[in-house]
C-alpha positions in Angstrom: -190.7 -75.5 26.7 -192.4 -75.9 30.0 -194.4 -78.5 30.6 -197.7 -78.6 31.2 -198.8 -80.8 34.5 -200.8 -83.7 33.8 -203.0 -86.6 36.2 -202.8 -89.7 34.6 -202.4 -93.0 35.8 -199.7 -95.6 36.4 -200.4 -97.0 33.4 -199.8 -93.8 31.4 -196.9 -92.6 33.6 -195.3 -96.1 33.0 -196.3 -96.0 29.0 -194.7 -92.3 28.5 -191.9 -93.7 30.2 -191.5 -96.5 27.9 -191.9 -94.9 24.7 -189.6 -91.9 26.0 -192.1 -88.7 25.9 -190.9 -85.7 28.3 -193.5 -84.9 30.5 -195.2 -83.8 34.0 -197.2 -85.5 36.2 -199.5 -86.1 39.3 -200.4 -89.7 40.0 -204.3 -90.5 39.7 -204.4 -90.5 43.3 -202.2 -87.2 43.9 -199.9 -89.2 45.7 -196.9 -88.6 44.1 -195.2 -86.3 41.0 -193.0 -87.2 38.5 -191.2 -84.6 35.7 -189.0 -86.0 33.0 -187.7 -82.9 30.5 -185.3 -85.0 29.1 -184.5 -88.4 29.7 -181.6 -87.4 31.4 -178.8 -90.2 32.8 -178.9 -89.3 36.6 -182.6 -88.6 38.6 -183.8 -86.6 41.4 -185.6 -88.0 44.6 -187.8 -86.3 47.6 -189.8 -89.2 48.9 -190.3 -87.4 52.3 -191.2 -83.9 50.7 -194.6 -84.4 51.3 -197.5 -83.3 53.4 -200.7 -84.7 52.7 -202.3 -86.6 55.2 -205.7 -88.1 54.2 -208.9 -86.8 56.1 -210.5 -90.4 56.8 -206.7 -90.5 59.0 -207.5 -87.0 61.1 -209.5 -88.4 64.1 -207.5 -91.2 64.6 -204.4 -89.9 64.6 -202.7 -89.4 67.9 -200.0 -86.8 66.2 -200.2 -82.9 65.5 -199.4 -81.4 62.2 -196.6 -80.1 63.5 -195.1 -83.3 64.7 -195.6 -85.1 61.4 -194.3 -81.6 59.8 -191.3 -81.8 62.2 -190.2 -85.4 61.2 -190.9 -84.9 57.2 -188.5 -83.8 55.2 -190.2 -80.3 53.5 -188.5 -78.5 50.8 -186.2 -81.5 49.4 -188.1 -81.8 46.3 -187.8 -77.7 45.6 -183.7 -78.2 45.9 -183.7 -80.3 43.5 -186.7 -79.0 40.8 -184.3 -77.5 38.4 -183.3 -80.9 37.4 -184.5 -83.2 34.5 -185.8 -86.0 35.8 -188.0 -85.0 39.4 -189.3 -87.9 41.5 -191.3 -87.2 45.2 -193.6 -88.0 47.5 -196.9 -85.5 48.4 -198.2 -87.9 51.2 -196.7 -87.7 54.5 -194.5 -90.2 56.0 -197.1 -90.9 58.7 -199.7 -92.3 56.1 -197.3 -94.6 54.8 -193.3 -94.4 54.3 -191.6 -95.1 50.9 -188.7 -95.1 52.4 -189.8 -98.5 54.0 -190.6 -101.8 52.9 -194.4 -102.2 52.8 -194.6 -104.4 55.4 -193.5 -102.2 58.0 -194.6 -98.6 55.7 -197.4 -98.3 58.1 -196.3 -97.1 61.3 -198.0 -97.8 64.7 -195.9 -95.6 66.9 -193.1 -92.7 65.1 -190.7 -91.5 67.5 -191.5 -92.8 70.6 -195.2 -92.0 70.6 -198.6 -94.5 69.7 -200.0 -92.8 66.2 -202.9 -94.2 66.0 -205.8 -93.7 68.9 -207.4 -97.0 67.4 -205.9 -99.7 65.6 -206.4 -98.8 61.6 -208.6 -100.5 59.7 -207.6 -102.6 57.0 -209.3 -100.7 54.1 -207.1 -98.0 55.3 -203.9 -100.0 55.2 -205.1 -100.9 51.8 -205.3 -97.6 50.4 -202.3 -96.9 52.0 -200.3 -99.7 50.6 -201.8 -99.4 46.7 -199.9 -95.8 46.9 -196.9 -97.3 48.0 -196.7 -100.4 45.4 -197.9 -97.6 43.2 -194.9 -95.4 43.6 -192.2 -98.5 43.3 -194.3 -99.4 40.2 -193.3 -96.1 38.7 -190.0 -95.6 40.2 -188.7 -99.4 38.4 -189.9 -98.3 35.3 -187.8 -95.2 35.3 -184.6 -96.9 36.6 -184.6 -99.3 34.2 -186.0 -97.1 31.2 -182.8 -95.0 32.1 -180.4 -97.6 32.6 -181.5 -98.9 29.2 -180.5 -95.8 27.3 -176.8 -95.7 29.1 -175.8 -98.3 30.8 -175.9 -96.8 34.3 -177.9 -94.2 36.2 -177.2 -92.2 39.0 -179.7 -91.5 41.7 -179.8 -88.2 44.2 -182.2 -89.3 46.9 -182.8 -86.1 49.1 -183.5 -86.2 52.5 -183.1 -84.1 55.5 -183.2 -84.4 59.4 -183.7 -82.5 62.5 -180.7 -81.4 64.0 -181.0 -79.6 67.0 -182.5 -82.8 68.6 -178.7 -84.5 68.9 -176.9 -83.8 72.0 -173.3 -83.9 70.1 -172.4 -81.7 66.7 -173.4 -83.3 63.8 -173.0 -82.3 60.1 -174.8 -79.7 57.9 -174.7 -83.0 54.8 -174.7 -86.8 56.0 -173.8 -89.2 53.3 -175.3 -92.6 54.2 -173.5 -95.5 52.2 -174.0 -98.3 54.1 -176.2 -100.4 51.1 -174.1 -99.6 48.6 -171.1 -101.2 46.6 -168.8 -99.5 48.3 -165.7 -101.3 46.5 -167.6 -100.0 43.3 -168.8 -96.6 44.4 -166.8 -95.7 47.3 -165.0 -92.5 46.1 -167.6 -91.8 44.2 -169.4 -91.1 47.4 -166.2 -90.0 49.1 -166.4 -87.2 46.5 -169.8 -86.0 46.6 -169.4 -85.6 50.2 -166.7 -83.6 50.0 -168.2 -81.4 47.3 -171.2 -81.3 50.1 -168.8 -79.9 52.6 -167.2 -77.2 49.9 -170.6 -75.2 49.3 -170.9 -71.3 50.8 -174.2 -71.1 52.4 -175.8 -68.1 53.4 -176.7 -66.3 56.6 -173.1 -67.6 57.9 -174.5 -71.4 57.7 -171.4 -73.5 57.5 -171.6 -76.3 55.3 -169.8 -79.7 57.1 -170.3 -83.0 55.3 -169.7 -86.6 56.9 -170.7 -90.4 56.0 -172.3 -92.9 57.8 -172.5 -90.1 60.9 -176.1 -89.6 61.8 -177.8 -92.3 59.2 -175.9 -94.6 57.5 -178.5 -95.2 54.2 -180.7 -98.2 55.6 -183.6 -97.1 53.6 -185.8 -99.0 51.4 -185.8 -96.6 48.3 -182.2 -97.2 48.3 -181.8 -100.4 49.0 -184.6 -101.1 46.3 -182.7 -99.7 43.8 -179.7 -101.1 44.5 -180.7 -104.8 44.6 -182.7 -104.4 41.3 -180.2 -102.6 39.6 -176.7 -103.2 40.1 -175.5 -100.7 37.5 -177.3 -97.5 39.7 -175.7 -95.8 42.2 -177.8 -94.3 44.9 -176.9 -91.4 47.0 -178.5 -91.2 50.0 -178.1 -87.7 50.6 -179.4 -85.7 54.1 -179.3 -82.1 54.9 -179.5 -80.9 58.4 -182.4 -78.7 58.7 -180.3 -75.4 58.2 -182.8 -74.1 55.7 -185.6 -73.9 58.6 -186.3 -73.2 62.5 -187.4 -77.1 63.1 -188.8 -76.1 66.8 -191.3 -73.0 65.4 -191.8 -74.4 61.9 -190.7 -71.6 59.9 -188.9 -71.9 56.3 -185.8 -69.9 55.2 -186.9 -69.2 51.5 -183.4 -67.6 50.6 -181.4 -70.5 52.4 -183.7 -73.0 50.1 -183.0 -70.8 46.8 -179.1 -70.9 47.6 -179.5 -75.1 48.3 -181.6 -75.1 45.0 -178.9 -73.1 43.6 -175.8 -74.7 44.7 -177.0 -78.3 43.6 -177.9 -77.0 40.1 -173.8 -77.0 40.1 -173.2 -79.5 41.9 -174.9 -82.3 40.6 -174.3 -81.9 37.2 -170.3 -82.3 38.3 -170.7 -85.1 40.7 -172.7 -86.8 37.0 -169.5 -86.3 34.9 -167.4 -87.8 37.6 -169.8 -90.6 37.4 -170.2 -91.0 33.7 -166.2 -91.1 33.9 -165.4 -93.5 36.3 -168.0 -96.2 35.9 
Protein backbone atom coordinates (compact mmCIF):
# COMPACT_ATOMS: atom_id res chain seq x y z
CA UNK A 1 0.00 0.00 0.00
CA UNK A 2 1.45 3.34 -0.84
CA UNK A 3 1.86 5.71 1.52
CA UNK A 4 0.38 8.69 1.81
CA UNK A 5 3.00 11.82 2.48
CA UNK A 6 2.49 13.50 5.62
CA UNK A 7 4.10 17.05 7.45
CA UNK A 8 4.37 16.53 10.88
CA UNK A 9 6.84 17.41 13.35
CA UNK A 10 9.92 15.97 15.06
CA UNK A 11 7.90 15.02 17.68
CA UNK A 12 5.55 12.90 15.57
CA UNK A 13 8.29 11.64 13.22
CA UNK A 14 10.23 10.51 16.37
CA UNK A 15 6.80 9.09 18.17
CA UNK A 16 5.86 6.89 14.79
CA UNK A 17 9.23 5.82 15.05
CA UNK A 18 9.00 4.62 18.48
CA UNK A 19 5.82 2.90 18.40
CA UNK A 20 6.87 1.34 14.90
CA UNK A 21 4.03 2.75 12.43
CA UNK A 22 5.22 2.74 8.53
CA UNK A 23 4.88 5.89 7.19
CA UNK A 24 5.89 9.08 4.92
CA UNK A 25 7.03 12.23 5.74
CA UNK A 26 8.11 15.95 5.31
CA UNK A 27 9.63 17.63 8.27
CA UNK A 28 7.46 20.77 9.66
CA UNK A 29 9.91 22.88 8.16
CA UNK A 30 10.30 20.95 4.63
CA UNK A 31 13.73 20.37 5.44
CA UNK A 32 14.08 16.97 5.14
CA UNK A 33 11.91 13.52 4.22
CA UNK A 34 11.78 10.46 5.75
CA UNK A 35 9.76 6.99 4.39
CA UNK A 36 9.73 3.89 6.53
CA UNK A 37 7.44 0.98 4.71
CA UNK A 38 8.69 -1.50 6.84
CA UNK A 39 10.95 -1.23 9.58
CA UNK A 40 13.49 -2.81 7.59
CA UNK A 41 17.17 -3.83 9.14
CA UNK A 42 19.44 -1.66 6.74
CA UNK A 43 18.48 2.33 5.72
CA UNK A 44 18.94 4.57 2.92
CA UNK A 45 20.68 8.06 3.00
CA UNK A 46 20.84 11.32 0.51
CA UNK A 47 21.83 14.08 2.82
CA UNK A 48 23.14 16.11 -0.16
CA UNK A 49 20.07 15.38 -2.57
CA UNK A 50 18.74 18.55 -1.94
CA UNK A 51 18.14 21.96 -3.43
CA UNK A 52 16.31 24.35 -1.49
CA UNK A 53 17.94 27.33 -0.60
CA UNK A 54 15.87 29.79 1.53
CA UNK A 55 14.88 33.20 -0.10
CA UNK A 56 15.89 35.42 3.09
CA UNK A 57 19.68 33.70 1.80
CA UNK A 58 19.27 34.95 -2.13
CA UNK A 59 20.81 38.55 -1.89
CA UNK A 60 23.46 37.59 0.11
CA UNK A 61 24.72 34.88 -1.40
CA UNK A 62 27.77 35.36 -3.48
CA UNK A 63 27.13 31.78 -5.46
CA UNK A 64 24.85 30.95 -8.59
CA UNK A 65 22.36 28.20 -8.62
CA UNK A 66 24.39 26.50 -10.71
CA UNK A 67 27.43 26.41 -8.53
CA UNK A 68 25.57 25.27 -5.48
CA UNK A 69 23.76 22.69 -8.04
CA UNK A 70 27.22 21.67 -9.28
CA UNK A 71 28.67 20.83 -5.76
CA UNK A 72 25.27 19.03 -4.42
CA UNK A 73 24.75 15.81 -4.84
CA UNK A 74 21.15 15.64 -7.10
CA UNK A 75 19.51 12.48 -7.76
CA UNK A 76 21.03 10.22 -4.78
CA UNK A 77 17.88 10.03 -2.96
CA UNK A 78 15.88 8.77 -6.38
CA UNK A 79 18.68 5.70 -6.57
CA UNK A 80 17.82 4.68 -3.62
CA UNK A 81 13.62 5.39 -3.29
CA UNK A 82 12.71 1.84 -3.95
CA UNK A 83 13.99 0.97 -0.57
CA UNK A 84 12.24 0.65 2.86
CA UNK A 85 13.56 2.91 5.02
CA UNK A 86 14.39 6.60 2.80
CA UNK A 87 16.30 9.30 4.74
CA UNK A 88 17.48 12.86 2.79
CA UNK A 89 18.08 16.18 2.85
CA UNK A 90 15.85 18.97 0.55
CA UNK A 91 18.01 21.92 1.68
CA UNK A 92 21.13 22.64 -0.05
CA UNK A 93 24.49 22.06 1.31
CA UNK A 94 25.13 25.85 1.09
CA UNK A 95 22.47 26.68 3.76
CA UNK A 96 23.87 24.31 6.13
CA UNK A 97 25.70 20.85 5.62
CA UNK A 98 24.58 17.62 7.42
CA UNK A 99 27.31 16.12 6.52
CA UNK A 100 29.25 18.46 8.98
CA UNK A 101 29.35 19.00 12.56
CA UNK A 102 27.28 22.05 13.36
CA UNK A 103 29.80 24.05 14.27
CA UNK A 104 31.43 24.36 11.09
CA UNK A 105 27.64 23.27 8.93
CA UNK A 106 27.64 26.87 8.04
CA UNK A 107 30.04 27.60 5.46
CA UNK A 108 31.73 31.03 4.89
CA UNK A 109 33.53 30.28 1.65
CA UNK A 110 32.71 26.48 -0.54
CA UNK A 111 35.32 25.75 -2.92
CA UNK A 112 37.55 28.36 -2.98
CA UNK A 113 35.14 31.21 -3.18
CA UNK A 114 33.55 33.89 -0.15
CA UNK A 115 29.58 32.70 -0.03
CA UNK A 116 28.39 35.17 1.70
CA UNK A 117 28.49 39.08 0.41
CA UNK A 118 27.86 40.10 4.14
CA UNK A 119 28.55 38.27 7.18
CA UNK A 120 25.08 36.23 8.14
CA UNK A 121 23.24 37.17 10.65
CA UNK A 122 22.74 35.18 13.64
CA UNK A 123 18.99 34.59 13.35
CA UNK A 124 19.92 33.09 10.10
CA UNK A 125 22.57 30.79 11.58
CA UNK A 126 19.74 29.93 13.95
CA UNK A 127 17.38 28.82 11.63
CA UNK A 128 19.92 27.19 9.92
CA UNK A 129 21.23 25.24 12.78
CA UNK A 130 17.53 24.11 14.33
CA UNK A 131 17.24 22.16 10.81
CA UNK A 132 20.39 20.59 11.38
CA UNK A 133 19.96 19.47 15.20
CA UNK A 134 16.53 18.74 13.72
CA UNK A 135 17.63 16.17 11.22
CA UNK A 136 20.26 14.28 13.84
CA UNK A 137 17.25 14.35 16.20
CA UNK A 138 15.38 12.20 13.71
CA UNK A 139 18.16 10.27 12.28
CA UNK A 140 19.26 8.83 16.22
CA UNK A 141 15.93 7.89 16.73
CA UNK A 142 15.81 5.71 13.71
CA UNK A 143 19.28 4.10 14.32
CA UNK A 144 18.60 3.09 17.48
CA UNK A 145 14.75 2.15 16.94
CA UNK A 146 16.37 -0.21 14.21
CA UNK A 147 19.19 -1.49 16.12
CA UNK A 148 16.69 -2.36 18.78
CA UNK A 149 14.63 -4.67 16.73
CA UNK A 150 18.05 -6.65 15.43
CA UNK A 151 20.84 -6.10 16.89
CA UNK A 152 22.61 -4.23 14.10
CA UNK A 153 21.79 -1.98 11.24
CA UNK A 154 23.37 -1.26 8.07
CA UNK A 155 23.50 2.22 6.61
CA UNK A 156 23.88 3.17 2.65
CA UNK A 157 24.82 6.83 2.75
CA UNK A 158 24.70 8.06 -0.89
CA UNK A 159 26.75 10.57 -2.15
CA UNK A 160 28.17 11.62 -5.41
CA UNK A 161 31.02 13.98 -6.79
CA UNK A 162 32.09 15.87 -9.75
CA UNK A 163 34.48 14.09 -11.67
CA UNK A 164 35.67 15.75 -14.55
CA UNK A 165 37.28 18.39 -12.19
CA UNK A 166 40.35 15.82 -11.30
CA UNK A 167 43.29 16.01 -13.41
CA UNK A 168 44.11 12.01 -12.98
CA UNK A 169 41.30 9.06 -13.59
CA UNK A 170 39.33 8.44 -10.86
CA UNK A 171 36.55 5.82 -10.22
CA UNK A 172 32.87 5.59 -11.37
CA UNK A 173 32.07 4.29 -7.11
CA UNK A 174 34.50 5.62 -4.27
CA UNK A 175 34.14 3.65 -1.00
CA UNK A 176 35.29 5.98 1.84
CA UNK A 177 36.13 3.75 5.05
CA UNK A 178 38.38 5.75 6.81
CA UNK A 179 35.83 6.12 10.25
CA UNK A 180 34.93 2.89 10.34
CA UNK A 181 35.88 -0.44 12.26
CA UNK A 182 37.79 -1.58 9.68
CA UNK A 183 38.94 -4.80 11.68
CA UNK A 184 35.09 -5.31 12.16
CA UNK A 185 33.76 -4.24 8.79
CA UNK A 186 36.60 -4.37 6.51
CA UNK A 187 35.51 -6.98 3.91
CA UNK A 188 32.35 -6.07 4.35
CA UNK A 189 33.32 -2.93 2.63
CA UNK A 190 35.91 -4.69 0.47
CA UNK A 191 32.77 -6.43 -0.91
CA UNK A 192 30.40 -3.82 -1.57
CA UNK A 193 32.96 -2.19 -3.45
CA UNK A 194 33.62 -4.76 -5.52
CA UNK A 195 29.91 -5.49 -6.21
CA UNK A 196 30.09 -1.47 -7.12
CA UNK A 197 32.68 -2.25 -9.72
CA UNK A 198 30.63 -5.46 -11.16
CA UNK A 199 27.44 -3.36 -12.32
CA UNK A 200 26.67 -2.91 -16.45
CA UNK A 201 25.81 0.66 -16.88
CA UNK A 202 24.32 2.06 -19.74
CA UNK A 203 25.37 4.37 -22.61
CA UNK A 204 28.86 2.33 -22.50
CA UNK A 205 29.52 3.94 -18.78
CA UNK A 206 31.98 1.66 -17.23
CA UNK A 207 31.55 1.04 -13.74
CA UNK A 208 35.20 1.12 -11.68
CA UNK A 209 35.05 1.03 -7.88
CA UNK A 210 37.97 2.03 -5.46
CA UNK A 211 38.27 2.89 -1.49
CA UNK A 212 39.64 5.60 0.19
CA UNK A 213 40.62 7.07 -3.66
CA UNK A 214 38.96 10.47 -4.03
CA UNK A 215 37.26 10.80 -0.26
CA UNK A 216 38.13 8.60 2.28
CA UNK A 217 34.50 8.93 4.57
CA UNK A 218 35.47 11.92 6.90
CA UNK A 219 31.95 12.98 7.16
CA UNK A 220 29.93 13.85 10.02
CA UNK A 221 26.73 11.64 9.19
CA UNK A 222 29.11 8.89 9.30
CA UNK A 223 31.09 9.41 11.86
CA UNK A 224 27.85 10.28 13.95
CA UNK A 225 26.64 7.15 13.48
CA UNK A 226 29.36 5.31 14.09
CA UNK A 227 30.38 6.76 17.51
CA UNK A 228 26.76 6.39 18.79
CA UNK A 229 26.30 3.21 17.54
CA UNK A 230 28.91 0.71 17.49
CA UNK A 231 26.77 -2.18 16.22
CA UNK A 232 25.93 0.06 12.65
CA UNK A 233 27.94 -0.12 9.80
CA UNK A 234 27.99 2.98 7.55
CA UNK A 235 28.79 2.93 3.98
CA UNK A 236 29.90 5.86 2.70
CA UNK A 237 29.17 5.36 -0.74
CA UNK A 238 30.07 8.14 -3.80
CA UNK A 239 29.13 7.91 -7.43
CA UNK A 240 31.01 9.85 -9.89
CA UNK A 241 28.62 12.08 -11.68
CA UNK A 242 28.17 9.61 -14.67
CA UNK A 243 24.36 9.94 -14.52
CA UNK A 244 24.79 13.83 -15.59
CA UNK A 245 26.76 16.46 -17.77
CA UNK A 246 28.25 18.33 -14.36
CA UNK A 247 29.61 21.44 -16.64
CA UNK A 248 25.90 22.16 -18.55
CA UNK A 249 23.68 20.80 -15.77
CA UNK A 250 21.77 18.28 -17.55
CA UNK A 251 20.42 14.89 -16.01
CA UNK A 252 20.55 11.39 -17.69
CA UNK A 253 17.10 10.09 -16.59
CA UNK A 254 17.78 6.52 -18.07
CA UNK A 255 21.41 6.41 -16.47
CA UNK A 256 19.47 7.32 -13.02
CA UNK A 257 16.67 4.48 -13.69
CA UNK A 258 19.55 1.87 -14.38
CA UNK A 259 21.44 3.23 -10.86
CA UNK A 260 18.00 3.01 -9.23
CA UNK A 261 17.71 -0.25 -10.70
CA UNK A 262 20.92 -1.83 -10.17
CA UNK A 263 20.90 -0.95 -6.35
CA UNK A 264 17.49 -2.45 -5.93
CA UNK A 265 19.78 -5.81 -6.42
CA UNK A 266 22.43 -4.84 -5.03
CA UNK A 267 21.74 -3.72 -1.71
CA UNK A 268 19.50 -6.25 -0.70
CA UNK A 269 22.78 -8.74 -1.33
CA UNK A 270 25.36 -6.61 0.26
CA UNK A 271 22.31 -6.89 3.61
CA UNK A 272 22.47 -10.76 3.57
CA UNK A 273 26.21 -10.63 3.54
CA UNK A 274 25.81 -8.34 6.47
CA UNK A 275 23.16 -10.11 8.39
CA UNK A 276 25.66 -13.22 7.94
CA UNK A 277 28.74 -12.06 8.95
CA UNK A 278 28.11 -9.76 11.86
Amino acid sequence: MKLKMLRLSVQEISSKIASEIPFEAVSEDYSFTIKIESYAPYICGAVHDGHQFRKSLWDNCLHTEYERWYEEDPCTKEMVQSHPIVIAGCDSRFEYDLNRAPETAIYTDAWGKQLWRNPLPALEKEISLKKHDNFYEVLHALVEKIESLYGKALVFDMHSYNWKRWERPVPTWNLGTANINNKRFGDLAASWSHQLGSLNLPNGIESTSKINDTFQGNVYFLKYITQNFKNTLVLATEIAKVYCDEYEGILYPEVVRSLEEHLKESIPLQLKEFQEVI
